[in-house]
TORMIKE-516106 format. One record per atom (N, C-alpha, C): z, x, y. Coordinates in steps of 0.02 Angstrom, whole numbers, padded with zeros to 5 digits, always signed. Example, Ala and Ser with C-alpha at 12.3 -4.5 7.8 and 13.67 -1.06 7.14 Angstrom:
<tidrens>
+00390+00660-00284
+00390+00615-00225
+00390+00660-00165
+00354+00642-00112
+00357+00684-00053
+00394+00645+00002
</tidrens>
This chain:
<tidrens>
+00453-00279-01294
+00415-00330-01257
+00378-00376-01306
+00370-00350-01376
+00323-00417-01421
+00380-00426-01476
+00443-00411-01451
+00514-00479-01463
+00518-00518-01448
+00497-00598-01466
+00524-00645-01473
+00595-00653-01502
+00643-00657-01413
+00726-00662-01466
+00719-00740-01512
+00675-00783-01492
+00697-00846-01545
+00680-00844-01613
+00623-00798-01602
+00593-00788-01688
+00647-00743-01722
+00697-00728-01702
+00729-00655-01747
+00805-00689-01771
+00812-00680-01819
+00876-00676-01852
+00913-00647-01857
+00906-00592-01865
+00951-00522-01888
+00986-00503-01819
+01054-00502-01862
+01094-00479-01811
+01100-00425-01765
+01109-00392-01719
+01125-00340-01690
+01157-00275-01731
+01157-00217-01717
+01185-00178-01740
+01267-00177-01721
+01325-00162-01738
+01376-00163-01728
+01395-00119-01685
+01449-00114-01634
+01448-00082-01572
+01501-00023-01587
+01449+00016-01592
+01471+00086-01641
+01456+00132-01573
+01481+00186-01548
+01461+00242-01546
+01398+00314-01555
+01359+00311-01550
+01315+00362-01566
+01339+00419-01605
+01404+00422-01573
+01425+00491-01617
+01463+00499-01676
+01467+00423-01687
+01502+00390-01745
+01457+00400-01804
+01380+00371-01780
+01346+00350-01815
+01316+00430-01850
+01319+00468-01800
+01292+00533-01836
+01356+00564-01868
+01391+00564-01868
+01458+00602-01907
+01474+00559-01988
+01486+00508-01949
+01501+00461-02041
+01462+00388-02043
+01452+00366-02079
+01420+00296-02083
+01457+00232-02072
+01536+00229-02050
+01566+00179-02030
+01642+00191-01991
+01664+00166-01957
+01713+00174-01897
+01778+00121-01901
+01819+00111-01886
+01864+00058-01899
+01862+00019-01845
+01870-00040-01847
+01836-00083-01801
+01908-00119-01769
+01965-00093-01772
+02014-00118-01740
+02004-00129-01678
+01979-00067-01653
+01972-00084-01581
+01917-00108-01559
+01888-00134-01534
+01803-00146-01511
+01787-00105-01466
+01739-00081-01477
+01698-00018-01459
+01663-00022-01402
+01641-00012-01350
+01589-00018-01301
+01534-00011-01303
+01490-00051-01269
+01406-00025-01294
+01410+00043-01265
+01361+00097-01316
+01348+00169-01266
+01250+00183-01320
+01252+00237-01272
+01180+00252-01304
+01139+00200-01342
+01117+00222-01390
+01044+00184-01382
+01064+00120-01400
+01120+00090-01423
+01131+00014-01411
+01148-00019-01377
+01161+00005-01319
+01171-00013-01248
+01102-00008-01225
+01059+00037-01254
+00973+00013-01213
+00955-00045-01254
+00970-00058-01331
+00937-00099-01365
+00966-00176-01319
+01021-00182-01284
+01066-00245-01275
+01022-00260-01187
+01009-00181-01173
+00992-00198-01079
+00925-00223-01107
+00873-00191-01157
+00827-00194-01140
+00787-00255-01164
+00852-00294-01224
+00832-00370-01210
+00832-00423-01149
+00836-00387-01109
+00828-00448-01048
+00751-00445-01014
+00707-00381-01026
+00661-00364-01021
+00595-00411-01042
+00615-00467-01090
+00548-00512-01114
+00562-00584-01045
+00605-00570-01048
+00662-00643-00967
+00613-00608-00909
+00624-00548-00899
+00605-00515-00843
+00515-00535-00829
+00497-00494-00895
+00418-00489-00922
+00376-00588-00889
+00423-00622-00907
+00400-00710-00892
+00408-00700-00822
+00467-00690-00804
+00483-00713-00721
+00414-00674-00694
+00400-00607-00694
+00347-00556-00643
+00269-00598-00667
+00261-00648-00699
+00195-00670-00708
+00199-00708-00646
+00250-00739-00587
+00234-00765-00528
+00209-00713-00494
+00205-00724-00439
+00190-00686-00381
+00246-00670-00351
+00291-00702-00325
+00360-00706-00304
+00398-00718-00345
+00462-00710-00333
+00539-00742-00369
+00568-00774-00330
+00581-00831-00350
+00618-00890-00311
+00691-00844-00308
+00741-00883-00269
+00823-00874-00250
+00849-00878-00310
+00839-00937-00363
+00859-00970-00411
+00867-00928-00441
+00803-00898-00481
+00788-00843-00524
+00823-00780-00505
+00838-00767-00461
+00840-00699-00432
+00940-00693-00451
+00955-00763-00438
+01028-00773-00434
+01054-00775-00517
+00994-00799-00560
+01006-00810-00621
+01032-00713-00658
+00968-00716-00651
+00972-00640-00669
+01028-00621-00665
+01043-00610-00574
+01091-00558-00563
+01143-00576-00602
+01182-00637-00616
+01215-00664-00663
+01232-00619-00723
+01140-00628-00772
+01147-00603-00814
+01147-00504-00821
+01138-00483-00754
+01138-00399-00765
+01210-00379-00752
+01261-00439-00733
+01308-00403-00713
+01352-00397-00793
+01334-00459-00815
+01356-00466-00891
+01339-00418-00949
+01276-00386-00926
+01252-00339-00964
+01280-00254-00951
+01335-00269-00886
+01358-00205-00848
+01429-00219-00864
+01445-00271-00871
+01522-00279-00925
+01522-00251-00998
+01489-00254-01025
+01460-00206-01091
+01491-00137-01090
+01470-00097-01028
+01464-00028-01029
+01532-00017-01026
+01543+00045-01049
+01617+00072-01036
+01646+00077-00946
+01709+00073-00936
+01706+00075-00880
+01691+00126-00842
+01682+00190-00853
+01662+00265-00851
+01579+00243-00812
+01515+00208-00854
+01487+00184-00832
+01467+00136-00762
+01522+00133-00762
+01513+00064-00700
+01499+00101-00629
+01466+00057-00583
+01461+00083-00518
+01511+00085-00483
+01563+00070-00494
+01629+00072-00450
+01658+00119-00462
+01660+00149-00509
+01692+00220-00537
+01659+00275-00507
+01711+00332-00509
+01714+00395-00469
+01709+00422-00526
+01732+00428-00581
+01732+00487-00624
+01669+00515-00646
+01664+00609-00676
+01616+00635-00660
+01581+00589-00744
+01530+00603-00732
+01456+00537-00792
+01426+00618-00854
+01434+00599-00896
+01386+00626-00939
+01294+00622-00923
+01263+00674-00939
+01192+00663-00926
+01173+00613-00986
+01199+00605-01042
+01176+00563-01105
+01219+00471-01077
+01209+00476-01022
+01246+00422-01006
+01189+00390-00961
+01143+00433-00925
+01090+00392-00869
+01042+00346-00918
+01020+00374-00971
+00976+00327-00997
+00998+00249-01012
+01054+00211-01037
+01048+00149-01034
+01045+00120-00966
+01095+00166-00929
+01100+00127-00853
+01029+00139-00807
+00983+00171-00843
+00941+00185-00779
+00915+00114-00808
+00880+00103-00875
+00882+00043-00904
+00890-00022-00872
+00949-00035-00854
+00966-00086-00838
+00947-00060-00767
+00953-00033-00717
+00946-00010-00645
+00841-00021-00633
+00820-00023-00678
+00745-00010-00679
+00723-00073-00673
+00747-00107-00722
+00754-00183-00733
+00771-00237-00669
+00810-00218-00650
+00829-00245-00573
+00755-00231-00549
+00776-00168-00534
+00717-00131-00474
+00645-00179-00458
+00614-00185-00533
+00562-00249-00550
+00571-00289-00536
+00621-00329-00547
+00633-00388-00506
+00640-00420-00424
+00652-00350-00407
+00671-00360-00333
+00608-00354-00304
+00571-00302-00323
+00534-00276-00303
+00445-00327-00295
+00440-00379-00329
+00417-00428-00336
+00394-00431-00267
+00455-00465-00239
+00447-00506-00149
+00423-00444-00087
+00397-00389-00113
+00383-00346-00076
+00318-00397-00046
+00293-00423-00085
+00199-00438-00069
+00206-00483-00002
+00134-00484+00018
+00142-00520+00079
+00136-00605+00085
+00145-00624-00002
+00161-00704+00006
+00225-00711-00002
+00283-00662+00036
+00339-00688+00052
+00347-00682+00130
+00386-00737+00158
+00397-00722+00220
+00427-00668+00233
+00437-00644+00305
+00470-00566+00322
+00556-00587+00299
+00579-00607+00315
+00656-00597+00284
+00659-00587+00219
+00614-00627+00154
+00635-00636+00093
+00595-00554+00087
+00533-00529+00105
+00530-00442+00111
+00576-00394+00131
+00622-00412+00161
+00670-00374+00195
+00718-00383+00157
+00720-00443+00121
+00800-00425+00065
+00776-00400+00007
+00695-00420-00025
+00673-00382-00092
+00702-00289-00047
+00670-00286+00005
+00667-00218+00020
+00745-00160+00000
+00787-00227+00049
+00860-00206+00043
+00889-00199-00032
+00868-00256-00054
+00908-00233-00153
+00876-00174-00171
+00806-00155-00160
+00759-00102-00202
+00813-00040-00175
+00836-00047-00119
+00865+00035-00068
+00926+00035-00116
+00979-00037-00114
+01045-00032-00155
+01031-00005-00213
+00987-00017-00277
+00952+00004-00343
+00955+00077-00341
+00926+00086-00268
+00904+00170-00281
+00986+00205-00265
+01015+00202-00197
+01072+00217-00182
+01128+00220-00246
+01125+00181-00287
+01164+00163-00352
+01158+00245-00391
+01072+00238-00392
+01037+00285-00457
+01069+00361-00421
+01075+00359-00362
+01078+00431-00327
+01148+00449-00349
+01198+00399-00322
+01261+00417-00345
+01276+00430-00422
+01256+00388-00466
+01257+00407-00551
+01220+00491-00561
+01192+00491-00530
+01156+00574-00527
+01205+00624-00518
+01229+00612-00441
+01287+00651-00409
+01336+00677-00457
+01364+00597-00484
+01418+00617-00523
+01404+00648-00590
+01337+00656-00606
+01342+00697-00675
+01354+00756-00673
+01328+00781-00597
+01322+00860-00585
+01403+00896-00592
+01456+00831-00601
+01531+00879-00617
+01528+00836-00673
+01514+00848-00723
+01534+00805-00803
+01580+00857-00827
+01619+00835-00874
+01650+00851-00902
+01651+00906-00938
+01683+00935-00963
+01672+01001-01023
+01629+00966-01081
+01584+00993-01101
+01552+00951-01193
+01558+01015-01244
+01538+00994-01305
+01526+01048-01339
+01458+01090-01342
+01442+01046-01299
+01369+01092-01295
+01358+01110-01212
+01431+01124-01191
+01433+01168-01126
+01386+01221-01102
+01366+01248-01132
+01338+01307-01136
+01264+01303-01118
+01257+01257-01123
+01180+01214-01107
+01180+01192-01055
+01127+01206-01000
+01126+01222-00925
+01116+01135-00910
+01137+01113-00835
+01112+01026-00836
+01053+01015-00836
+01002+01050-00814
+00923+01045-00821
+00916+01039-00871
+00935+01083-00939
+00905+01060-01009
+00934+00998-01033
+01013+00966-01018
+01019+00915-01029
+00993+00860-00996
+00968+00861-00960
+00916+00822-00910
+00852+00814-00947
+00828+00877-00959
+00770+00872-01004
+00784+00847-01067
+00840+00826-01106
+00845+00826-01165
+00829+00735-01177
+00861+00711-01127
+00847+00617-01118
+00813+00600-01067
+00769+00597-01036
+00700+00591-00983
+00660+00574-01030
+00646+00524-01001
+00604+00465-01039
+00554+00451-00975
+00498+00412-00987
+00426+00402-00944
+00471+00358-00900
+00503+00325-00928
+00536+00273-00886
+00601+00310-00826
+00636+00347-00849
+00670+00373-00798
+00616+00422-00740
+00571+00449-00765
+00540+00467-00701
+00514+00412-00660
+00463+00353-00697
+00448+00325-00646
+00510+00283-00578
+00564+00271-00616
+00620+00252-00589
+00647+00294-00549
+00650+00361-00536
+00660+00391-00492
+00616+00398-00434
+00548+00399-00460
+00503+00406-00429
+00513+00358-00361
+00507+00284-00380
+00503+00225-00351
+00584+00220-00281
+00626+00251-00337
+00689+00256-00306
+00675+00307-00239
+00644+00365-00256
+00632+00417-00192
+00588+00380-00148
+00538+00339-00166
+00499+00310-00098
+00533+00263-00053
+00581+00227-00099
+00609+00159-00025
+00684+00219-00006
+00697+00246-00034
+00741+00282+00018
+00724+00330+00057
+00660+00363+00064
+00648+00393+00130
+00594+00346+00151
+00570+00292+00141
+00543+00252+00191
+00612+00228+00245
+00660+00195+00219
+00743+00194+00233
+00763+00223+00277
+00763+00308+00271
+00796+00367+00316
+00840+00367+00264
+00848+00358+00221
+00931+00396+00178
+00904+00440+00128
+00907+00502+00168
+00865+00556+00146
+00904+00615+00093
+00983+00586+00103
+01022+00648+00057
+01023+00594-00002
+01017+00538-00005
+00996+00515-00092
+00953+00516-00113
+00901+00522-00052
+00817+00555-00080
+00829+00605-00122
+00858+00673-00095
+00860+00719-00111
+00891+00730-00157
+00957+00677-00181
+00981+00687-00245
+00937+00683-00311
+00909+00621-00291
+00854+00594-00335
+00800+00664-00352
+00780+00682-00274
+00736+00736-00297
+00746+00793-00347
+00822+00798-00323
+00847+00852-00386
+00832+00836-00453
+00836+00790-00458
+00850+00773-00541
+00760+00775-00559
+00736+00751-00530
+00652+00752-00547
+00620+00844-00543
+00642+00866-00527
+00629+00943-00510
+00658+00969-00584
+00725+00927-00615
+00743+00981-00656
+00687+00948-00718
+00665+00892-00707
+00629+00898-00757
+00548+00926-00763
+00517+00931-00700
+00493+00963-00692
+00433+00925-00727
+00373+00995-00758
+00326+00978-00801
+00341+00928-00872
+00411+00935-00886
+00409+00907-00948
+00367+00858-00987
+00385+00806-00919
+00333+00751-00934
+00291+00734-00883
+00233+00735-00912
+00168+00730-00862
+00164+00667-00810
+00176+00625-00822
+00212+00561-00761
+00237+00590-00735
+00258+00651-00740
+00349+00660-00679
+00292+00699-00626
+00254+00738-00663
+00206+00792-00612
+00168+00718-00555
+00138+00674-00594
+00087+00641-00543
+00156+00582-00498
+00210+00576-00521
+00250+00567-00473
+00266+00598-00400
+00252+00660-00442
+00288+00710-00375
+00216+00720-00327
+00158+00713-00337
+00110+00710-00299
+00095+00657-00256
+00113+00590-00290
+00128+00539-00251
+00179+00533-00192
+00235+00565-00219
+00282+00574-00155
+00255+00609-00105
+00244+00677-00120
+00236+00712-00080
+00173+00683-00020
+00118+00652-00080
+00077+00605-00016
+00109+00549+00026
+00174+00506+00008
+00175+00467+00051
+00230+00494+00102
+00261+00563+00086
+00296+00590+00127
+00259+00615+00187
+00208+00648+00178
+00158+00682+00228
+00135+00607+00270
+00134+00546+00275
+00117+00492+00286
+00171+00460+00330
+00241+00474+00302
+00284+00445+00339
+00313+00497+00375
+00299+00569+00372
+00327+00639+00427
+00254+00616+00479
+00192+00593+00490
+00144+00586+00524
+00143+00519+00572
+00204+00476+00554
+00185+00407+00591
+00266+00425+00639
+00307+00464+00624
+00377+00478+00659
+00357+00519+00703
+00318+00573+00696
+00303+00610+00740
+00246+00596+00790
+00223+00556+00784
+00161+00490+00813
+00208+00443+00865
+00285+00423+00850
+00297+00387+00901
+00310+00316+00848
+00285+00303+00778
+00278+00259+00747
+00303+00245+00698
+00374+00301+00683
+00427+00305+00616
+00483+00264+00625
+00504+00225+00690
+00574+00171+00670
+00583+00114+00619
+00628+00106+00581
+00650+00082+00546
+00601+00006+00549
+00614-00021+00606
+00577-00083+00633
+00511-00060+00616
+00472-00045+00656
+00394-00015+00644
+00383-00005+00602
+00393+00028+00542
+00379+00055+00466
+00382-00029+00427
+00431-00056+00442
+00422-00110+00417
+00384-00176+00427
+00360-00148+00469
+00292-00201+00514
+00215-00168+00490
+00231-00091+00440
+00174-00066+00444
+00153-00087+00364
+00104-00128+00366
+00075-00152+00280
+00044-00094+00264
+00016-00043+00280
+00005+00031+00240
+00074+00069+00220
+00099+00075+00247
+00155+00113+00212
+00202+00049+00182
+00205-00014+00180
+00235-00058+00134
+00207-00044+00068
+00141-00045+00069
+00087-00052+00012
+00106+00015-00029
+00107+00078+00017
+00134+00153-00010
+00210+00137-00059
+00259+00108-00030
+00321+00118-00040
+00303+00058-00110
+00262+00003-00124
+00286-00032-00156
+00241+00006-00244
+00200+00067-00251
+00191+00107-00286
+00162+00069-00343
+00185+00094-00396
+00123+00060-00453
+00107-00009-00470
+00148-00049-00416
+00119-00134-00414
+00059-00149-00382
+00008-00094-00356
-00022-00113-00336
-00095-00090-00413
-00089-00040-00446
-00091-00053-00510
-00088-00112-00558
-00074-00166-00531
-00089-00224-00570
-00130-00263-00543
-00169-00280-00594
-00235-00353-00576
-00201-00392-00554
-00164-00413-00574
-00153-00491-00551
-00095-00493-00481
-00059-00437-00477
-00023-00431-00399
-00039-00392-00361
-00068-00364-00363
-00086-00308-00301
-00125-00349-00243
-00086-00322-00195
-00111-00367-00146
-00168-00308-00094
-00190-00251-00126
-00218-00203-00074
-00295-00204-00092
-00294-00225-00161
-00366-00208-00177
-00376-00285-00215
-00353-00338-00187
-00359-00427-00181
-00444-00433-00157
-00480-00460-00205
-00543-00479-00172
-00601-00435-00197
-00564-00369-00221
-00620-00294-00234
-00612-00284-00281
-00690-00249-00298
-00693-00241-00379
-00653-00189-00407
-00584-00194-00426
-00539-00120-00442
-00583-00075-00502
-00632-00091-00522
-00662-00036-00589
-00730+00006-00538
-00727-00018-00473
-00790+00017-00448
-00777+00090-00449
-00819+00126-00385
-00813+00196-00402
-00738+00212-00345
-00736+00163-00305
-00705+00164-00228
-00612+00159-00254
-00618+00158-00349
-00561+00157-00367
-00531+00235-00355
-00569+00284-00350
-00548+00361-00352
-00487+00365-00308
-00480+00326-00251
-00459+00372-00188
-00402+00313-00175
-00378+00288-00264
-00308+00263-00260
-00278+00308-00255
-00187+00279-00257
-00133+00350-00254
-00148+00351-00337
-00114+00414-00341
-00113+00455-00400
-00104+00408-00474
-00052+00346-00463
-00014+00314-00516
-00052+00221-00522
-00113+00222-00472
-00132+00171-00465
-00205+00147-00534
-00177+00113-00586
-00220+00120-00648
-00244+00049-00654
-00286+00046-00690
-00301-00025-00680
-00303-00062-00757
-00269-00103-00784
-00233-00134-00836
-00261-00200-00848
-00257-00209-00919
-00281-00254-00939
-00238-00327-00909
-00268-00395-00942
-00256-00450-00895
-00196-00457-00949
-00119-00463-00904
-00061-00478-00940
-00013-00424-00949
-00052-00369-00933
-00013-00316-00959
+00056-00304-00895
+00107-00285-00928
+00169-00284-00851
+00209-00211-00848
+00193-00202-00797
+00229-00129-00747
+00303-00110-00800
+00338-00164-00841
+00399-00161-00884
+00374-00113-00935
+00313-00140-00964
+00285-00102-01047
+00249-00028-01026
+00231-00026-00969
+00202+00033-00938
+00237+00071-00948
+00328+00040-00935
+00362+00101-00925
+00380+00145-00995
+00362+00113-01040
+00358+00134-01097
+00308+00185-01131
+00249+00173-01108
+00199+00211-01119
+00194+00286-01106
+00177+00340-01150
+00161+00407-01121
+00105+00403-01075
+00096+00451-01031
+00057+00490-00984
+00035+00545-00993
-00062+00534-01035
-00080+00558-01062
-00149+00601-01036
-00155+00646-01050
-00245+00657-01009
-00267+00703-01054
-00335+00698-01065
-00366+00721-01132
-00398+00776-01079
-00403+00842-01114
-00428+00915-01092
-00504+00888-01068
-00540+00819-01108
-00608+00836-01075
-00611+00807-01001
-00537+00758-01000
-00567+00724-00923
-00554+00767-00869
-00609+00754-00835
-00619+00791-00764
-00554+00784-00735
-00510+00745-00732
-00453+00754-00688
-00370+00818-00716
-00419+00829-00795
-00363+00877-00818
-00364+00941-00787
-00307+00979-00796
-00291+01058-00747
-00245+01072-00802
-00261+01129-00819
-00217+01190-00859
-00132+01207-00805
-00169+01206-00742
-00125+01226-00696
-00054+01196-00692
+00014+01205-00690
+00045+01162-00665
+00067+01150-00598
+00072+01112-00601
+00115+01065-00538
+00170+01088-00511
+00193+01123-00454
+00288+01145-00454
+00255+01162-00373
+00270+01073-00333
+00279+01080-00260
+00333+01043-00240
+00395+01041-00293
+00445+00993-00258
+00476+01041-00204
+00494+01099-00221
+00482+01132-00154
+00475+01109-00076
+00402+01088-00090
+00385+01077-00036
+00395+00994-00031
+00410+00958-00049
+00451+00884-00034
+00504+00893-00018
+00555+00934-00048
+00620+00946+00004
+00624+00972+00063
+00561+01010+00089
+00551+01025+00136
+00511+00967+00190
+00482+00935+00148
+00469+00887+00208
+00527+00806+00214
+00554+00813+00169
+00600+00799+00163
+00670+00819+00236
+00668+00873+00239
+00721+00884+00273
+00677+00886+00349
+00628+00886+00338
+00600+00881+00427
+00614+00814+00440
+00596+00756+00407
+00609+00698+00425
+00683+00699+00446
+00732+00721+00407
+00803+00709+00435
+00808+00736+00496
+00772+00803+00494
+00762+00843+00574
+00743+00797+00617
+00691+00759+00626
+00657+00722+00664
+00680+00641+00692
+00735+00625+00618
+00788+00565+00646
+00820+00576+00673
+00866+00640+00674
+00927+00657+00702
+00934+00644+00764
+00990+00608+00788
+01021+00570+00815
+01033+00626+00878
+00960+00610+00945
+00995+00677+01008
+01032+00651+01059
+01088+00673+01050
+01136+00629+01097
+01185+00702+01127
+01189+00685+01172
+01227+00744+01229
+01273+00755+01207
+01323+00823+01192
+01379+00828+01188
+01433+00871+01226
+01467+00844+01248
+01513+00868+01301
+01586+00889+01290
+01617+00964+01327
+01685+00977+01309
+01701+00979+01371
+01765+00965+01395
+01784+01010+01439
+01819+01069+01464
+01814+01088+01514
+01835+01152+01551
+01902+01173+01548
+01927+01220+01527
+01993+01227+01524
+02026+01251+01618
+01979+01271+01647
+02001+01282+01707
+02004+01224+01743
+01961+01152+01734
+01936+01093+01766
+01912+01043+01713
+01992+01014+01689
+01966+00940+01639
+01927+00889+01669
+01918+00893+01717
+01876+00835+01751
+01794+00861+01733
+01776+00932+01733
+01719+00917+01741
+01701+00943+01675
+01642+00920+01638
+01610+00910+01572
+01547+00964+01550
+01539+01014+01519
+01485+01054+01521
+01433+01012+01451
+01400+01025+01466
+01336+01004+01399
+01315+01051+01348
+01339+01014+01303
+01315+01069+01244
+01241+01054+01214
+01219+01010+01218
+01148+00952+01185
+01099+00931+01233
+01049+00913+01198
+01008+00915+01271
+01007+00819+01251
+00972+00786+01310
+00976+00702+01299
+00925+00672+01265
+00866+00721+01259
+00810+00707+01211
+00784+00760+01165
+00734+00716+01117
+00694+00756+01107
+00660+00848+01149
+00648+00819+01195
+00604+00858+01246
+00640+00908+01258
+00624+00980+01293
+00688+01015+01333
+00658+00989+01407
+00759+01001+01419
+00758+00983+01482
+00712+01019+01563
+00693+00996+01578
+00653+01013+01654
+00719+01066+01684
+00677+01112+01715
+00740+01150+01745
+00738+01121+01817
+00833+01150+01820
+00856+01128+01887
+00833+01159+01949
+00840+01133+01992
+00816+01162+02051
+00834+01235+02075
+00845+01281+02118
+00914+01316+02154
+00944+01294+02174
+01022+01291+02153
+01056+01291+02198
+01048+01291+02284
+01083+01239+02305
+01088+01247+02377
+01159+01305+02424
+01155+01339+02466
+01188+01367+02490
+01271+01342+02492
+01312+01378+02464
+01410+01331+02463
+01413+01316+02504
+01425+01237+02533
+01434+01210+02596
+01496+01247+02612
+01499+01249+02689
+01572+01241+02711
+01619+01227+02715
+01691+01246+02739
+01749+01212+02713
+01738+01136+02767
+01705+01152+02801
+01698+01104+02869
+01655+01033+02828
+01584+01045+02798
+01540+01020+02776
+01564+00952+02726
+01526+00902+02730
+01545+00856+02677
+01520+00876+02615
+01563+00875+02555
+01555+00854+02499
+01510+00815+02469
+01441+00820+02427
+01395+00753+02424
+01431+00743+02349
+01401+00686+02328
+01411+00665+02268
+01390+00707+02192
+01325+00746+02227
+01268+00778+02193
+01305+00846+02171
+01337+00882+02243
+01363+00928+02222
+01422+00931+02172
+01456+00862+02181
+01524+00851+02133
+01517+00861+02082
+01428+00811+02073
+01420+00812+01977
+01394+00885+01976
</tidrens>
């Protein structure tokens, strides 16, 4: 972020391999190589000072937004095709770090037009790219969990998980798990969740992540079961917008929740967990860079750890409980295809019981309609 690309001369590193570079000091260059590892972050993460200018608005114009995408798709031609989002094949874990990179990068950008000086449609498409971003990140997850044979097989995926987790891939997951169960797409929640679980304590961001979720989960299992969780409604609700749009409200100069109030008072306590308050200029991009640190004397430190993802997949799966779709289901009778027994009930509710039966009319007696059904 204090790259100036115009001030620099020096060329790029040559598009070598990682594993090149640790085995011998040069490669034959017949073929051209693909960006991978950390020069594929050094190539994504120059677009990051572009990015860093645009987020000093408040909004992102169409223009900008169209520019970019331009340039991230160019930066996704780079990657091997193994990398790409269109591909099925199973992903190395030493493979999420450039792409979360570039996936994080988006995320910021989109995520901009959440505030409420955009009209409701241009919120509803920041909203929609932030869900595609995350949906992306879930599937690159998925597919690592069948990677390939390595030579360091033997090494469980949690430790290779732990081995490249960076501050930045948690908060990126993090962000990713809130707009997809604000959403309802709760099995990429849960992918996501996996991967944050295996890292666990490692890194101390990942712990005050998972406390954050878990608070805005308890928030959005309380407004569904209220009568107040549809897709529509949630998105009409500026408290849980403000929840879902997470450490932007952490910035002086955009936060639109604590606009007007002194953020250094005492009334700062009873932010969410990740809500810090930053110097004038500073951007949510360089944050992601930063460790997450807490010194033994501050009152907010605990020896204790943290291990309730547990209980996020569990509230997690009530919400899917609680969307699920109650709709009647019917087979029929092998003695009488005409008539339909019920397997489901038509609501929520259980059903009111039926009356008694009335006495079998006669062969004489009319037939009502009532009795037919």
């Amino acid at each position: 972020m204090l790259i100036n690309e115009d001030d620099c001369e020096t060329s790029l590193p040559t598009p070598v391999e990682d594993r090149y570079v640790q085995q011998r000091p040069f490669r034959s260059h017949t073929i051209s190589a693909p960006f991978v590892g950390s020069l594929a972050v050094i190539h994504i993460s120059r677009l990051y000072p572009q990015i860093h200018q645009a987020l000093k608005s408040s909004l992102i114009y169409p223009l900008a937004l169209q520019s970019f995408d331009e340039q991230f798709r160019a930066k996704a031609m780079l990657l091997p095709e193994v990398y790409r989002m269109d591909s099925n094949a199973p992903l190395d874990v030493v493979a999420l770090p450039p792409l979360f990179t570039l996936l994080s990068a988006r995320f910021h950008l989109y995520r901009r037009n959440l505030t409420p000086l955009c009209r409701s449609p241009e919120r509803a498409e920041a909203l929609s790219r932030c869900i595609s971003i995350a949906q992306d990140t879930a599937k690159y997850i998925s597919r690592t969990l069948h990677s390939p044979t390595r030579s360091d097989s033997n090494k469980s995926w949690q430790t290779r998980v732990t081995a490249v987790t960076s501050s930045m891939i948690c908060l990126h997951l993090w962000r990713c798990m809130l707009v997809l169960s604000f959403r309802g797409d709760y099995d990429a929640a849960l992918m996501c969740l996996h991967f944050s679980s295996a890292i666990g304590n490692t890194r101390k961001v990942n712990t005050e992540c998972g406390k954050y979720t878990l608070f805005f989960l308890e928030q959005l299992l309380s407004r569904v079961r209220s009568g107040q969780g549809s897709p529509q409604q949630l998105e009409l609700d500026e408290e849980i917008l403000a929840y879902v749009s997470g450490d932007i409200q952490g910035s002086v100069e955009h936060s639109w929740v604590f606009a007007g109030t002194n953020v250094k008072s005492p009334s700062s306590s009873h932010r969410s967990p990740l809500s810090t308050t930053r110097s004038h200029g500073q951007d949510e991009l360089m944050q992601d860079a930063l460790p997450s640190r807490t010194l033994s004397s501050s009152p907010t430190y605990t020896s204790s750890k943290w291990n309730e993802w547990g209980r996020i997949e569990h509230i997690i799966r009530q919400l899917m409980e609680e969307n699920r779709p109650r709709t009647a289901t019917y087979y029929s009778t092998p003695h009488n295809p005409v008539k339909r027994v019920q397997l489901g009930p038509e609501s929520k509710t259980s059903p009111t019981q039926a009356p008694a039966p009335s006495p079998a009319p006669s062969s004489t007696s009319r037939i009502s309609i009532a009795n037919i059904i």
